[in-house]
Each structure stands twice: as C-alpha cells, then as structure tokens.
KEROTOR-333806 format. One record per residue (C-alpha): residue number from 0; residue in one letter; x, y, z. Coordinates in steps of 0.2 Angstrom, whole numbers, plus 2048, in hexadecimal, padded with zeros to 3 digits. Layout:
REM KEROTOR-333806
r n=NUM | res=A | east=X | north=Y | up=Z
...
END
This chain:
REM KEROTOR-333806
r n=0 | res=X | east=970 | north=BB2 | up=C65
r n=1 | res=X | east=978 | north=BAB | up=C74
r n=2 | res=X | east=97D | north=BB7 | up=C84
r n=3 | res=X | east=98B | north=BBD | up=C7C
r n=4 | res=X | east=98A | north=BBE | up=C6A
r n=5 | res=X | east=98A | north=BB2 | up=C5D
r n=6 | res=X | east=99E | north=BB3 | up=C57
r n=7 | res=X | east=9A0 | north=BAF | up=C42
r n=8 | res=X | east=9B1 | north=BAC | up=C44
r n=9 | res=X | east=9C4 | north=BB2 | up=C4E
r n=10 | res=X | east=9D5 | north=BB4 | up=C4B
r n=11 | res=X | east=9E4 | north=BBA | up=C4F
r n=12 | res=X | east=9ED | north=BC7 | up=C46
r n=13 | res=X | east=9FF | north=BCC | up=C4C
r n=14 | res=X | east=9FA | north=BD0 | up=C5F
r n=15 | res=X | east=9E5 | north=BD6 | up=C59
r n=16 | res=X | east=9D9 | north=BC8 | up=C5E
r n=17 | res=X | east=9CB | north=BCB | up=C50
r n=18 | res=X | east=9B7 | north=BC5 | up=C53
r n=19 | res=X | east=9AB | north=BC5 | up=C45
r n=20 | res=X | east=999 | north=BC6 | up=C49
r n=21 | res=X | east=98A | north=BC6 | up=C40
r n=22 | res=X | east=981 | north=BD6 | up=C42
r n=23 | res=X | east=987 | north=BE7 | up=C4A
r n=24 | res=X | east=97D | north=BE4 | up=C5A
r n=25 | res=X | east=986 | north=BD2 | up=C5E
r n=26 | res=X | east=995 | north=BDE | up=C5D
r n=27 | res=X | east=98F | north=BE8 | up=C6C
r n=28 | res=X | east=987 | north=BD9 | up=C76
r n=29 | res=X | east=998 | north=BD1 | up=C73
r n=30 | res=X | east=9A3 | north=BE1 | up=C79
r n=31 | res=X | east=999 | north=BE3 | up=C85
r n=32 | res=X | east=99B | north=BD1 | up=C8F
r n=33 | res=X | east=9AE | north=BD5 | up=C8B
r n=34 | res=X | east=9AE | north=BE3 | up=C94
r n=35 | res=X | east=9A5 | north=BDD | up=CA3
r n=36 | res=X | east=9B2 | north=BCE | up=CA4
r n=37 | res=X | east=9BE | north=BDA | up=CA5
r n=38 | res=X | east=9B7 | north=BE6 | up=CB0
r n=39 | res=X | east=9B1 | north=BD6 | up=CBB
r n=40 | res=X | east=9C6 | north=BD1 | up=CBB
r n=41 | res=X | east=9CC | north=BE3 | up=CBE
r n=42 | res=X | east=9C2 | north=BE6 | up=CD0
r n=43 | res=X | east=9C4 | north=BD6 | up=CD5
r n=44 | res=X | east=9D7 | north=BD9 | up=CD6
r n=45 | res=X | east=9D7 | north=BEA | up=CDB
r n=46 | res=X | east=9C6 | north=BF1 | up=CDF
r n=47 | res=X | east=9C4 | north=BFF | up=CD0
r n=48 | res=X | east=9C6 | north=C02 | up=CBE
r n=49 | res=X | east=9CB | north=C0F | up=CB1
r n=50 | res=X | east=9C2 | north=C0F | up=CA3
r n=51 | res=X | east=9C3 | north=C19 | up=C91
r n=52 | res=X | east=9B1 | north=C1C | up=C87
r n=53 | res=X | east=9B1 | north=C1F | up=C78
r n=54 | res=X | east=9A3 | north=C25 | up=C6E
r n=55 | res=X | east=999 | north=C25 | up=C5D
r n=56 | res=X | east=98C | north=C19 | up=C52
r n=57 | res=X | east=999 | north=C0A | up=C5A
r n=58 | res=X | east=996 | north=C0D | up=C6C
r n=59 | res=X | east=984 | north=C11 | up=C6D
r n=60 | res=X | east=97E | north=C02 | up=C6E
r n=61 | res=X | east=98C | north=BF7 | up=C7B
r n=62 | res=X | east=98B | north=C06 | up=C85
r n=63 | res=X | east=979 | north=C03 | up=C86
r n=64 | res=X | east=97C | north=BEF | up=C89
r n=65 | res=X | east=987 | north=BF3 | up=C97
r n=66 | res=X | east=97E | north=C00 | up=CA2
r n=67 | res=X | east=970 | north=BF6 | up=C9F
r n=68 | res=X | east=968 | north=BF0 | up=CB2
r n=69 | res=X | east=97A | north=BF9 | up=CB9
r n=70 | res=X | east=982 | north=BF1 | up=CC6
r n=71 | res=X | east=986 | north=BFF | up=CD2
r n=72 | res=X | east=995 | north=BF9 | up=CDA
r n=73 | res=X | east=99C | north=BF5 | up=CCB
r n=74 | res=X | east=999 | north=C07 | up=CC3
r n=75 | res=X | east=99D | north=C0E | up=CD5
r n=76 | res=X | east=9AE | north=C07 | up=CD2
r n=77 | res=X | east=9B4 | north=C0D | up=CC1
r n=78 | res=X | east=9BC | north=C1E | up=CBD
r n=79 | res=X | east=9B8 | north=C24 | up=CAB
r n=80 | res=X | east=9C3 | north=C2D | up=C9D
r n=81 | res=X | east=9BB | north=C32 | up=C8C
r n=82 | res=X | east=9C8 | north=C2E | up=C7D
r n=83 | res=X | east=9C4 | north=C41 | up=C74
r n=84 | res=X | east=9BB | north=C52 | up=C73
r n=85 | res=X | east=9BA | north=C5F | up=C66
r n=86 | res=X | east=9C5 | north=C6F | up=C6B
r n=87 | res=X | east=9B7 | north=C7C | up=C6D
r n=88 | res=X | east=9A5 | north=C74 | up=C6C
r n=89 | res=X | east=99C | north=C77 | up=C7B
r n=90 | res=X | east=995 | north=C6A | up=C88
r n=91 | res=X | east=983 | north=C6C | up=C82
r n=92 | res=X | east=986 | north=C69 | up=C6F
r n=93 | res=X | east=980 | north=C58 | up=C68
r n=94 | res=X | east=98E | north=C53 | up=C61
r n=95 | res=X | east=99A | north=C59 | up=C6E
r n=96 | res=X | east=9A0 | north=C48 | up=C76
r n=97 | res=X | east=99C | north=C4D | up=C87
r n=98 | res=X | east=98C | north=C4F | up=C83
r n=99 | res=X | east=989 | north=C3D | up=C7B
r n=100 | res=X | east=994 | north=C35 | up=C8B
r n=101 | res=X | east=983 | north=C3E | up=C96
r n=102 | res=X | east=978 | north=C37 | up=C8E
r n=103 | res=X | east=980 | north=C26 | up=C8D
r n=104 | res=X | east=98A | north=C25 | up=C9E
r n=105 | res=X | east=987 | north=C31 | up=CAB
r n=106 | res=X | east=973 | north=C31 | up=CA8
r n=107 | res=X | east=973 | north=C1C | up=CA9
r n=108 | res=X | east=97F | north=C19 | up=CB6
r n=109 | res=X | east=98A | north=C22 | up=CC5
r n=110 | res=X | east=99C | north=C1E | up=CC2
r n=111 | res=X | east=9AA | north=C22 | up=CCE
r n=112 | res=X | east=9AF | north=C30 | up=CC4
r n=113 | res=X | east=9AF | north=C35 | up=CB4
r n=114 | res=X | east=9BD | north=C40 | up=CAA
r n=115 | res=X | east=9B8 | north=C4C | up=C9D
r n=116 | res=X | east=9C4 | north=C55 | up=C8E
r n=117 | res=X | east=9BD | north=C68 | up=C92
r n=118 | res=X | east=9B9 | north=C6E | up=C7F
r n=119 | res=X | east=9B9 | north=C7E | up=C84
r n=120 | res=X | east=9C7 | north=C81 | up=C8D
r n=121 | res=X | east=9D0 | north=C91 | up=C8C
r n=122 | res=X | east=9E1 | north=C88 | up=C90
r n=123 | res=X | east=9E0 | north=C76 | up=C87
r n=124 | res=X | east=9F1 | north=C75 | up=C8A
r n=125 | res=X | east=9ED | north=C72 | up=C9A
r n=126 | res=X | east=9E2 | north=C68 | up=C9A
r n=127 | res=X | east=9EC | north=C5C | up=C8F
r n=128 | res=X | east=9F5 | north=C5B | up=C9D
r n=129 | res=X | east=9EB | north=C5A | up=CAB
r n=130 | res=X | east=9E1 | north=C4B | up=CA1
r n=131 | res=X | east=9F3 | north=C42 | up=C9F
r n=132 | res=X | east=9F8 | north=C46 | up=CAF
r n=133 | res=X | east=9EB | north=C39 | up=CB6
r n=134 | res=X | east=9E8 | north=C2E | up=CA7
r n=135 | res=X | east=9F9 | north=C2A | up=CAD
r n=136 | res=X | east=9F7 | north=C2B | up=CBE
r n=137 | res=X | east=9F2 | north=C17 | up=CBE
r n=138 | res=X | east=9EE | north=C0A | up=CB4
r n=139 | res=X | east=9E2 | north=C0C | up=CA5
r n=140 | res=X | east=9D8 | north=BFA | up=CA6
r n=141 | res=X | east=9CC | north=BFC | up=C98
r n=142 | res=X | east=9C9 | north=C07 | up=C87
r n=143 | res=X | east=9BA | north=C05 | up=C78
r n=144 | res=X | east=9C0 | north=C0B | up=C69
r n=145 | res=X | east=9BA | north=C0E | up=C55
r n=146 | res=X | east=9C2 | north=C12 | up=C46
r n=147 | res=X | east=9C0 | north=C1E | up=C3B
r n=148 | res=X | east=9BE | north=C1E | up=C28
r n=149 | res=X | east=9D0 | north=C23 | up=C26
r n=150 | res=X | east=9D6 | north=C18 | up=C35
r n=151 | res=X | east=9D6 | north=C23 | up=C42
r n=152 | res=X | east=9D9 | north=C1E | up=C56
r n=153 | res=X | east=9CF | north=C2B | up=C60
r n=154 | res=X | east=9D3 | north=C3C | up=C57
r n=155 | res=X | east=9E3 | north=C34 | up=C52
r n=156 | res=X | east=9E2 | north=C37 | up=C3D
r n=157 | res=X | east=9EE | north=C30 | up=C32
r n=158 | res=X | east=9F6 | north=C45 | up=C32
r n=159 | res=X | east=9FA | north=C45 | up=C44
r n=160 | res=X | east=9FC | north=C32 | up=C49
r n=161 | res=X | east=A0C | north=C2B | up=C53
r n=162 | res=X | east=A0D | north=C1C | up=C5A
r n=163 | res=X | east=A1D | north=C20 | up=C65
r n=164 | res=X | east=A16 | north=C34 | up=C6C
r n=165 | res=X | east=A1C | north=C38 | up=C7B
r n=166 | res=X | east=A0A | north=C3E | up=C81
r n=167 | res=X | east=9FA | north=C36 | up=C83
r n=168 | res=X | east=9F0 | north=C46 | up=C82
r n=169 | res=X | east=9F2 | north=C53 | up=C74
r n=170 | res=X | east=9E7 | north=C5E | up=C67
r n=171 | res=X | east=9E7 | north=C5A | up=C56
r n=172 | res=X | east=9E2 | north=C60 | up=C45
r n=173 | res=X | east=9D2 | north=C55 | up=C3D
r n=174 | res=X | east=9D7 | north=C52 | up=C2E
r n=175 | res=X | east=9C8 | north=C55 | up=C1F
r n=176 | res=X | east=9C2 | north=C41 | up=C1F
r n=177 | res=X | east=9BF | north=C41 | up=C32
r n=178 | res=X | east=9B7 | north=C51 | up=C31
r n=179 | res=X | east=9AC | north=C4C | up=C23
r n=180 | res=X | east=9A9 | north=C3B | up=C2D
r n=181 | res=X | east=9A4 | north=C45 | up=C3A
r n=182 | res=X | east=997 | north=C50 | up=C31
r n=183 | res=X | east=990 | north=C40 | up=C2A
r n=184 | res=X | east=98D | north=C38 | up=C3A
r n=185 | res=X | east=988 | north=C43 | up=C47
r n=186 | res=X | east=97F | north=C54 | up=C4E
r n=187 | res=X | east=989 | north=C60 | up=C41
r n=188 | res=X | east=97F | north=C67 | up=C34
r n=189 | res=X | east=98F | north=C69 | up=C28
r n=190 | res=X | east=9A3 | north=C65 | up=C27
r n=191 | res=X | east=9A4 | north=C77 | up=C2A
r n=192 | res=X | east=99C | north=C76 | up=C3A
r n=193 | res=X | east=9A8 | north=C68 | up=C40
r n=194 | res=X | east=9B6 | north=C6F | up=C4C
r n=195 | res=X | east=9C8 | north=C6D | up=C42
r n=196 | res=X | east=9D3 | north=C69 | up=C53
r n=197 | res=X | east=9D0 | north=C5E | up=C62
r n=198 | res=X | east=9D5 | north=C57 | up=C70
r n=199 | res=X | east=9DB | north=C43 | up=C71
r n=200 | res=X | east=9E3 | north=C36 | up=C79
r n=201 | res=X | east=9F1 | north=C32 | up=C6E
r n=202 | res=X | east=9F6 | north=C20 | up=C68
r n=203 | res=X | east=A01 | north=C1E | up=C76
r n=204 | res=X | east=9F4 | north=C20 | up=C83
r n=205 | res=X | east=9EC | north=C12 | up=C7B
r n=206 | res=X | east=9F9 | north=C07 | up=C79
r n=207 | res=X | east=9FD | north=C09 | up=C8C
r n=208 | res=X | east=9EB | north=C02 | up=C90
r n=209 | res=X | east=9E7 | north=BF0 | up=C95
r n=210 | res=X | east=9D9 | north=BEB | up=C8B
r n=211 | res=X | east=9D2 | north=BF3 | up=C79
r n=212 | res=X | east=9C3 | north=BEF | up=C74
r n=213 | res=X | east=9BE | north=BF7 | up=C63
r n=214 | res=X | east=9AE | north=BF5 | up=C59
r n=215 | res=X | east=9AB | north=BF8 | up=C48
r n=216 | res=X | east=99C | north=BF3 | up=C3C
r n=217 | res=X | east=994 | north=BF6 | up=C2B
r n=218 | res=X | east=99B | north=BF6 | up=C19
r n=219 | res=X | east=9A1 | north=C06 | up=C18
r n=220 | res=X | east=9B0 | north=C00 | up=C25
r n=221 | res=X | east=9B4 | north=BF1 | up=C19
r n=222 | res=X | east=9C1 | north=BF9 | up=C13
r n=223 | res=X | east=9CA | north=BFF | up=C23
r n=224 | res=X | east=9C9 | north=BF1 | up=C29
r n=225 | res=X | east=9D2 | north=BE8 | up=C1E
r n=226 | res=X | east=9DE | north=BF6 | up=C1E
r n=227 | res=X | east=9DF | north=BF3 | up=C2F
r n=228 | res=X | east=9E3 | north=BE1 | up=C30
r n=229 | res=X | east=9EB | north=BDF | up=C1E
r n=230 | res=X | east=9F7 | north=BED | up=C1D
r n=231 | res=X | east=A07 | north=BF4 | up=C25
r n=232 | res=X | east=A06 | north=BF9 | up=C38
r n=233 | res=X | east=A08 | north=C0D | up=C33
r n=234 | res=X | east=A01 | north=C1C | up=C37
r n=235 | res=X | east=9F9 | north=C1E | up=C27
r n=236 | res=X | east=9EC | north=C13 | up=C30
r n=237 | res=X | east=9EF | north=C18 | up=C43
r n=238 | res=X | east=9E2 | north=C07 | up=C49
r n=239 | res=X | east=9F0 | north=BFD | up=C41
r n=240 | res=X | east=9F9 | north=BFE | up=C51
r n=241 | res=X | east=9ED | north=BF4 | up=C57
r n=242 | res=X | east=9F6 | north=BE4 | up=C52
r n=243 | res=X | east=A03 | north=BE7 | up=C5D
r n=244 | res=X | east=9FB | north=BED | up=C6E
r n=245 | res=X | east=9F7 | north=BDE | up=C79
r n=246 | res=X | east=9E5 | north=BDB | up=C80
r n=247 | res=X | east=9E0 | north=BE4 | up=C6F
r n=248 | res=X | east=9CE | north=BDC | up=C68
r n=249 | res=X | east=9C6 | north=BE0 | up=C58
r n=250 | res=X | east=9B4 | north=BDC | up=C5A
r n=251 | res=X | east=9AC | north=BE0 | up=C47
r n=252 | res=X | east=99B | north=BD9 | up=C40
r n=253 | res=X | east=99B | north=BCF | up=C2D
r n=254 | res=X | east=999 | north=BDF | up=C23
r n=255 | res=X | east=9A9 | north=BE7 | up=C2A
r n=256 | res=X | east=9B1 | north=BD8 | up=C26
r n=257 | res=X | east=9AE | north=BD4 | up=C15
r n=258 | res=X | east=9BC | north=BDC | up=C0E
r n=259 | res=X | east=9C6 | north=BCB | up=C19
r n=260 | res=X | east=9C9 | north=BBC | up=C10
r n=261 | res=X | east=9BE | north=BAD | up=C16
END
C-alpha cells in the first residue's frame, strides 16, 4: 500500500467523484491525505480552517491517521464543528458524540477552537441558533461524512430530510432504522436507550461546505450505496444530494461497492 492508498477504481457520477479501495483502512489513509491537501490549501490562502467532524466506526480510524505526529501549526489554525448530538445525553456518556470527539480530538491534538452541539441544553432552540449563527459566520472548508443504513446525512433521516431548508441547524425526530442502527453500533444497551430527537446540521449546511469527504465500508452498506449512486437524487435517500454538491468525494472500500456494476 502506497502513502495514500491503493485506489481499485474512480468515477464520476453526476457532480460525486467516487474512489474504490481495497480494504476499509485504505479508505481512511486515503481520506486522510485528502484532507491534509486541503487543509494544506486552505491556510496557505488565508491562514485558518473550519472544519466539521463527523463521528462513528467510519471516522475512527482517518481521525487516527490524521492526528497521528500533529502538526501543531496546523491544528493551531483550524476551528472545529461536530455535524450532530443527541438531544438530552450527557457529556460523559459513551455514546454521546462529545464524548467520542474527546477521546479522538481534543485528547490528540489542540485545535484553535472546537464547537460543541450542548445535548443537554435546557434551550436547544438556542443553541440551534447560536451554532448557525457562526457556522455561518464564515466559510465552512471541510466536512467527513457517513451514511446511514437508510441514507441519512448527519441526523438528516429520510422523515425530516430537505434539501432546500432554510436552516443549517435544527432538532429532528430519529426515525426507528437509525435508532436501531444506533443501538447496534455504539454504547447503548437497547433501542430504548437511544435518545428519539437530536440536534443536526441540515443538508443545506452541508451543501454550503467546500469539500465533502465521506466514508463508507463493509457489506452491509452495499445496498445504500447503490442507492446512492443508482437511484433518483431525493430525500428518501438524503446522501443522494451528494451528486450534485461540488468538491463532494465518495471514498468507499470493495465491499461497500459490490452492489456497482464493474
């Protein structure tokens, strides 16, 4: 495996650059070199970066590949964002997404500043708004994404998706496949443990940002992937949007995309 990754094969669909790798951790490697190109661009024309983390199995791994040996004026230079947090899950709870940004972020490297969505605000409201406020307050240079077994973008389900909403921060309602994909995948003990509303940036917010990255590997999201790249761009599968924001990459391993034809 060379520096970067060993790429099966790309194309082009609609607007969505798609690389195939061969295994889950040439994704990362690969995401993770994308990234610092960008990042590397970015300060060299204006001196910091904004930047949107997203978390899960999908981001462990370039997260690690990309604080590995920091460079501190680099790090030094980026404010951070998180793209979602559950509405009423405390800090300290291991599957609240503050919780895996300290262990993965904060804890490796000291960023400029770093955003937080406060789960248990008594006014989430507010901070919707406050959150928007300064997402929008200058330009959003780089966001990691994944996708969901029923599509979704962030907390962005198929129920509540809308790719023209006015806001770029709202609370939603999880629908019962997310949930359940939840309590498969992380620190909840049940689907009745799992929050049913969250805050999350809204596909807007992530149409308005100048470079996507999104990961996705494994067998199981065969099928939403071909969704993805095969089917309408609709909201019954919000990543289709993907195909029509610029700077969008899909970076997925062979197993993801064995539902493609070759």
């Amino acid at each position: 495996m060379n520096s970067t990754g060993n790429i099966v094969r790309k194309l082009k669909i609609d607007a969505l650059v798609v690389e195939i790798y061969d295994s889950p951790e040439e994704v990362a490697l690969a995401a993770s070199y994308a990234a610092r190109r960008v990042l590397d661009n970015t300060l060299a024309l204006r001196h910091e970066a904004r930047v949107i983390f997203a978390t899960g199995r999908s981001q462990k791994q370039c997260l690690h590949y990309l604080t590995d040996r920091p460079n501190k004026q680099l790090w030094s230079s980026i404010t951070g964002f998180h793209l979602d947090e559950y509405l009423g899950l405390a800090a300290e709870h291991p599957a609240s997404f503050r919780h895996y940004f300290q262990q993965h972020l904060p804890s490796r490297v000291a960023l400029k500043r770093f955003y937080e969505l406060d789960g248990e605000s008594a006014l989430p409201i507010d901070v919707c708004e406050a959150y928007e406020k300064e997402l929008r307050s200058r330009p959003l240079d780089l966001c990691f994404l994944g996708i969901g077994n029923n599509g979704h973008l962030a907390f962005n389900d198929p129920s509540v998706a809308d790719f023209d909403d006015p806001r770029w921060v709202k609370l939603v309602r999880l629908d019962d496949k997310n949930r359940q994909q939840q309590a498969s995948s992380t620190a909840f003990a049940s689907i009745e443990a799992v929050p049913r509303y969250a805050f999350t940036l809204t596909l807007s917010a992530i149409s308005a940002v100048l470079c996507n990255l999104c990961l996705v590997f494994g067998s199981h999201k065969a099928d939403i992937v071909h969704t993805l790249l095969m089917g309408p761009i609709a909201p019954s599968c919000p990543a289709s949007i993907l195909r029509q924001i610029p700077g969008s990459t899909l970076l997925i391993d062979k197993a993801a995309a064995s539902g493609l034809a070759t």
